[in-house]
C-alpha positions as CSV (number, residue, x, y, z in Angstrom):
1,X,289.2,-46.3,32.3
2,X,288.0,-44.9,35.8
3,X,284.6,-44.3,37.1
4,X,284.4,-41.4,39.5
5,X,281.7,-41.9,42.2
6,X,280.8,-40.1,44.9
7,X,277.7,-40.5,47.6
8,X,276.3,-38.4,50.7
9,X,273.5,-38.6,52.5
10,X,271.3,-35.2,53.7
11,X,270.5,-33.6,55.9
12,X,273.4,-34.8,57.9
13,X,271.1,-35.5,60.9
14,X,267.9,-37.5,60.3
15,X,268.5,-38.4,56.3
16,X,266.0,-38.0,54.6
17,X,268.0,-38.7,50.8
18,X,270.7,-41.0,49.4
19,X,272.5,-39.4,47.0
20,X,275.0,-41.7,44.7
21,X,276.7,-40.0,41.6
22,X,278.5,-42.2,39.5
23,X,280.6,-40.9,36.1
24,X,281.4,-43.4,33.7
25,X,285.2,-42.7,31.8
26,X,285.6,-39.1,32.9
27,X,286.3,-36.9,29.4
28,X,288.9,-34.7,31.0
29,X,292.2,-35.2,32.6
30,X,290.5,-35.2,36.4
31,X,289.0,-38.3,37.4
32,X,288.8,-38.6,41.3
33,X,285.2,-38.2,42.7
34,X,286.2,-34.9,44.5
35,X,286.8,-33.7,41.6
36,X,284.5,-35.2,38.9
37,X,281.5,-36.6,41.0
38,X,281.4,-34.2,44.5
39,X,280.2,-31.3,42.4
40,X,277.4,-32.6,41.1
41,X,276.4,-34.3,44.2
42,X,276.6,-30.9,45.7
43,X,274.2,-29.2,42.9
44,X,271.3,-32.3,43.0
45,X,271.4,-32.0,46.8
46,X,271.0,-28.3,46.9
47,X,267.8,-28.6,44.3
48,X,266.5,-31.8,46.5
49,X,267.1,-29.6,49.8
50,X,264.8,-26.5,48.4
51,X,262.2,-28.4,47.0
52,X,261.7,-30.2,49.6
53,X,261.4,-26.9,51.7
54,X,264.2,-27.4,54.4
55,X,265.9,-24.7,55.6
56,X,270.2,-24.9,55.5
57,X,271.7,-25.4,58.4
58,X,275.1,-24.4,59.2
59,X,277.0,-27.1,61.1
60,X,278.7,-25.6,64.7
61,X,280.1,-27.3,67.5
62,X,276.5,-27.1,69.7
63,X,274.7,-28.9,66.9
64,X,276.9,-31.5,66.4
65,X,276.3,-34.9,67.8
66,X,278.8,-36.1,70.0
67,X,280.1,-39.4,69.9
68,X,279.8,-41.4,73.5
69,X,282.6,-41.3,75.6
């Protein structure tokens, strides 16, 4: 038996949610988190992102944060 999990926190700077998924015994023949667990993550984040009425924002290399030196 496996339990696929998978957690993320958004939006990536200032986090405002914790998102943990967790599938019990996968049905199918896939049972890593990427696989199983990521998607959803990626669907319950996207609802919790437009309902809370923040706009996307598409990661570049000016808004990253840079690690010190």
């Amino acid at each position: 038996a496996y339990i696929s999990s998978f957690a993320g926190i958004l939006p990536a700077h200032q986090p405002k949610y914790v998102i943990y998924v967790a599938i019990d015994n996968p049905k199918n023949k896939k049972y890593y988190g990427s696989e199983i667990a990521a998607p959803i993550f990626a669907k319950v984040g996207a609802y919790a992102i437009r309902k809370s009425g923040m706009t996307p924002v598409l990661l570049t290399q000016e808004n990253l944060i840079e690690k010190n030196k």
